[in-house]
N, C-alpha and C positions, 0 to 999 in steps of 0.2 A: 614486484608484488603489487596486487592491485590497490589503487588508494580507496580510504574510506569516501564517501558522498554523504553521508548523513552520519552521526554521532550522537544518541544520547549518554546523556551521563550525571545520574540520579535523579532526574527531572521527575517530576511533577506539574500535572497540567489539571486545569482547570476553570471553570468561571467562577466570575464574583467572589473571587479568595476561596472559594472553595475546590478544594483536589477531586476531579472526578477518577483521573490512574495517575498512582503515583510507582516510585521507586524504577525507574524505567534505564537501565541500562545496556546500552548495543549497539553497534555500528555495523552499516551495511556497505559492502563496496562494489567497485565495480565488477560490471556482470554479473551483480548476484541479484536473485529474486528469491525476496522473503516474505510469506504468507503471515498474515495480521488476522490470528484467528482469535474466539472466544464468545461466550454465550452472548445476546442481546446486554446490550447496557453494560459491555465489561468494559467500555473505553475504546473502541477499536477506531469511530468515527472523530472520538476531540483524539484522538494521534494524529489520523490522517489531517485534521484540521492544524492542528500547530504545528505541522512539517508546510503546511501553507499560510501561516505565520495567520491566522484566524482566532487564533484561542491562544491565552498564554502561559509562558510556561511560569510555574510558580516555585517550584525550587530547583536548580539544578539545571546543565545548557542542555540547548539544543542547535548543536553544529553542522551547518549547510556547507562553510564556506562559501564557496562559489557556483556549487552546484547549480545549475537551472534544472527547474522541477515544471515536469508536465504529468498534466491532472485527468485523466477518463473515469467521467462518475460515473453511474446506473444511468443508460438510457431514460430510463422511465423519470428521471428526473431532468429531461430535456423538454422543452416546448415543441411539442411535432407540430403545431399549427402554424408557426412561423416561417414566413414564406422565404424562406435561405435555401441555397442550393449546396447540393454536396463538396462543392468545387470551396462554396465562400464558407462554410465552416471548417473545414481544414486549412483555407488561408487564414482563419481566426487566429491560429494557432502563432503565426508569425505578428502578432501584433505587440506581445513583449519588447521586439527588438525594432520594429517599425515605427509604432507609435499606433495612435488612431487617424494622423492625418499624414502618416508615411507613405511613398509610392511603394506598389508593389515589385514593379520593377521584370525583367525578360529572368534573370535568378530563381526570385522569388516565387514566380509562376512558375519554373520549372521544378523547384522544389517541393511546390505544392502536387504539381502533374509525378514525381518519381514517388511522394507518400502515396497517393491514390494506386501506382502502379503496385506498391509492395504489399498492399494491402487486398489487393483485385479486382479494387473499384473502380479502374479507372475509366471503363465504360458509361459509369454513373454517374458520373463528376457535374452533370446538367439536370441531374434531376431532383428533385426536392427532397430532401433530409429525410420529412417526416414521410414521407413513401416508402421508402426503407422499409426490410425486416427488421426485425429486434436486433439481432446479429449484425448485417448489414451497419446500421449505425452505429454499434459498438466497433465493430472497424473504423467506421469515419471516425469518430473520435478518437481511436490510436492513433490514426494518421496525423489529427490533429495535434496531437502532445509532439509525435514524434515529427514533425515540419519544423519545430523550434529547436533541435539538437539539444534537446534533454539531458543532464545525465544520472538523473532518477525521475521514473515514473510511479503517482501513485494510482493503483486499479481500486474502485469500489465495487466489490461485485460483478466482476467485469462477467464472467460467465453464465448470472442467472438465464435464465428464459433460452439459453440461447441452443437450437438445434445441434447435430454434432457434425456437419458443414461446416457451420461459423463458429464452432469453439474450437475445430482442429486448424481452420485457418488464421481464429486469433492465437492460438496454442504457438503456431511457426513462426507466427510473425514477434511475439515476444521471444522468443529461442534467439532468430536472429537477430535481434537488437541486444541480447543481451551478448553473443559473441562478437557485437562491435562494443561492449563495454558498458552498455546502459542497465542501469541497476531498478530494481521493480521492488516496490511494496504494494502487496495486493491484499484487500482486508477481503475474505471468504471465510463464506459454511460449508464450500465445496471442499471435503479432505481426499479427498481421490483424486480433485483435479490440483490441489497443489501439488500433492507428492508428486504428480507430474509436471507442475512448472515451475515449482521452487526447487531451491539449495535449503533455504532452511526457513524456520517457524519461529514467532514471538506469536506465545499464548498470553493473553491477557484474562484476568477479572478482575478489575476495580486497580491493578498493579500487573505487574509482571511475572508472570506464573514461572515459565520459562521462557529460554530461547538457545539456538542449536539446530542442529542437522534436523531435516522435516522430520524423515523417520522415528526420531528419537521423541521431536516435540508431540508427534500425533502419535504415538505408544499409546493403547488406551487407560495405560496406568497414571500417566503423567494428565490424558485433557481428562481424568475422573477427579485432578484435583483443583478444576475453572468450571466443571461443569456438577461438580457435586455429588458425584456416584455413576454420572455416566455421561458416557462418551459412544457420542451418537445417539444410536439405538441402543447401545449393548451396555446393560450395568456392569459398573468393577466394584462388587461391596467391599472386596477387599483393601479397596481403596477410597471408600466412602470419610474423605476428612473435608474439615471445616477447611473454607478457602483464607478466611480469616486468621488462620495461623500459621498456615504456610510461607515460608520466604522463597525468596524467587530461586529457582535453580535453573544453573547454566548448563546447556546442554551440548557448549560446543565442545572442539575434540580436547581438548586440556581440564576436562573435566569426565567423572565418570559416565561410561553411559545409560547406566539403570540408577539413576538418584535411590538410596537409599532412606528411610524413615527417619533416621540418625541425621541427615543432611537438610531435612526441613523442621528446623527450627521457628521457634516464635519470629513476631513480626517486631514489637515491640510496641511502643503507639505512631498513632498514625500521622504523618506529616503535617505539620503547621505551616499558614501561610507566610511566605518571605517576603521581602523586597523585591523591585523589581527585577526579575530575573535575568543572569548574565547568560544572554545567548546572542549569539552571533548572527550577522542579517540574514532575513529568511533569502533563501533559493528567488532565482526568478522565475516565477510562474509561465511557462508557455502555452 
C-alpha cells in the first residue's frame, strides 16, 4: 500500500498568531496528485508555504517525515534577466544534497543531462533560461525539482500561460513521475486541467471545505460552497450557503459521495492560537 509523504492533522497555519486556513486534515501518498484549489485568499499559497516549512503551523502537525519536497513556482515569478543557462538551473536543483560549495561530479551532470532528456529540453540545456517560452521554463523547472529525487512535488500554477504543446508535455511528464511514485500538490484555477492530472481535490476557503476523489471535489454543488454560489461561471443558488458554517466534508471513498445538508454542520468558533506547534522537520527542499 503506498505510504503517506505528507500528513496534515488539524493544523492550522498562519502568521503572527493569526490562523489564515485552519482545521486542515489529509494525507497524500505516493503517486498521488492532488489539486489545491479555492477562490483568491482561501489559503491555498500559506499551504503550499508551510509544506516548505516558510509559515507556521499553529495548531495541529504537519508531517513530512522524510520526504524531500521539490518546489516549481509560476514562471513569472522567476528573474528572466539573469544570465543562467538552462543546464545550471536544473543543476540548482541538486544543491540540497551537494551543498553550495559541493562538486558536481560525472553523476551529477548526468542526472542533470537525463532531467533535460525527460523533459525535451535537452537541446536547450546551453541556452539562457530567460529565452525560453513560458512553457519551455516551466519544464526546466520540473526538471529542476525532479534532479533532486523528490518524493512530493509542490506545482503553483504550473499551467497558466502555457500553450497546449507545453501543457500536454508538462501533463506526461508529471503522469510519469507519478508511476515512479512521486506524489504532486498542485494549487490551480484550472478545473479541467486537474480532473485530468489529479486523483483528488483539497478545496479550501479560509479552512478546508472538502477533500476526496477530484470528481466529487469539483461537483458544482460542493466548490458553490468555497466559492459562495458559484462555481466557475455557473451559479448553484441552490447551494448558495455561508462558507462560514460549513464543516469540512470528506469526500474520500469511506465517506458519502453527494455530502448531504444534514452533514454540514456548524463550525463552532474559530481556532485560537497554540504553542509552538508539534510538527515534524519540514521535507528537504530540492
Amino acid at each position: 500500500m503506498p505510504r503517506p509523504v505528507l500528513s496534515f492533522t488539524d493544523a492550522a497555519l498562519g502568521y503572527a498568531g493569526t490562523p489564515v486556513v485552519r482545521q486542515l486534515h489529509f494525507d497524500i501518498h505516493e503517486g498521488e496528485a492532488v489539486a489545491l484549489v479555492g477562490p483568491n485568499g482561501s489559503g491555498k499559497t500559506t499551504l503550499l508555504r508551510a509544506v516548505l516549512g516558510a509559515v507556521r503551523v499553529l495548531e495541529g502537525t504537519v508531517d513530512l517525515g522524510d520526504t524531500r519536497i521539490g518546489y516549481v513556482p509560476q514562471s513569472v515569478d522567476v528573474d528572466l534577466t539573469f544570465p543562467v543557462t538552462v543546464r545550471e538551473v536544473v543543476t540548482m536543483g541538486l544543491v540540497a544534497r551537494l551543498g553550495w560549495w559541493g562538486r558536481l561530479g560525472r553523476h551529477g551532470r548526468a542526472k542533470v543531462g537525463q532531467a533535460l532528456e525527460r523533459v525535451g529540453l535537452a537541446d536547450r540545456a546551453d541556452r539562457r533560461f530567460g529565452e525560453l517560452s513560458g512553457g519551455q521554463r516551466q519544464r526546466v523547472l520540473l526538471a529542476r525539482a525532479q534532479v533532486g529525487d523528490p518524493g512530493l512535488v509542490l506545482l503553483d500554477e504550473p499551467f497558466n500561460g502555457l500553450d497546449e504543446p507545453n501543457r500536454a508535455a508538462l501533463l506526461d511528464q508529471i503522469q510519469q513521475m507519478k508511476a515512479e511514485g512521486v506524489a504532486f500538490l498542485a494549487s490551480t484555477h484550472d478545473f479541467d486541467l486537474a480532473r485530468h492530472a489529479c486523483d483528488h481535490a483539497l478545496l479550501l476557503a479560509g479552512r478546508q471545505v472538502a477533500f476526496g476523489g477530484v470528481e466529487q471535489v469539483l461537483a458544482p454543488e460542493v466548490l458553490a460552497l468555497a466559492y459562495g454560489g458559484h462555481a466557475g461561471d455557473e451559479v448553484v443558488r441552490e447551494h448558495s450557503l455561508t462558507v462560514a458554517r460549513l464543516a469540512s466534508v470528506d469526500l474520500t471513498d469511506s465517506a458519502p459521495a453527494s455530502p448531504t445538508l444534514a452533514a454540514l454542520g456548524p463550525t463552532g468558533p474559530a481556532p485560537t492560537e497554540a504553542g509552538p506547534a508539534a510538527r515534524q522537520p519540514a521535507g528537504r527542499a530540492s
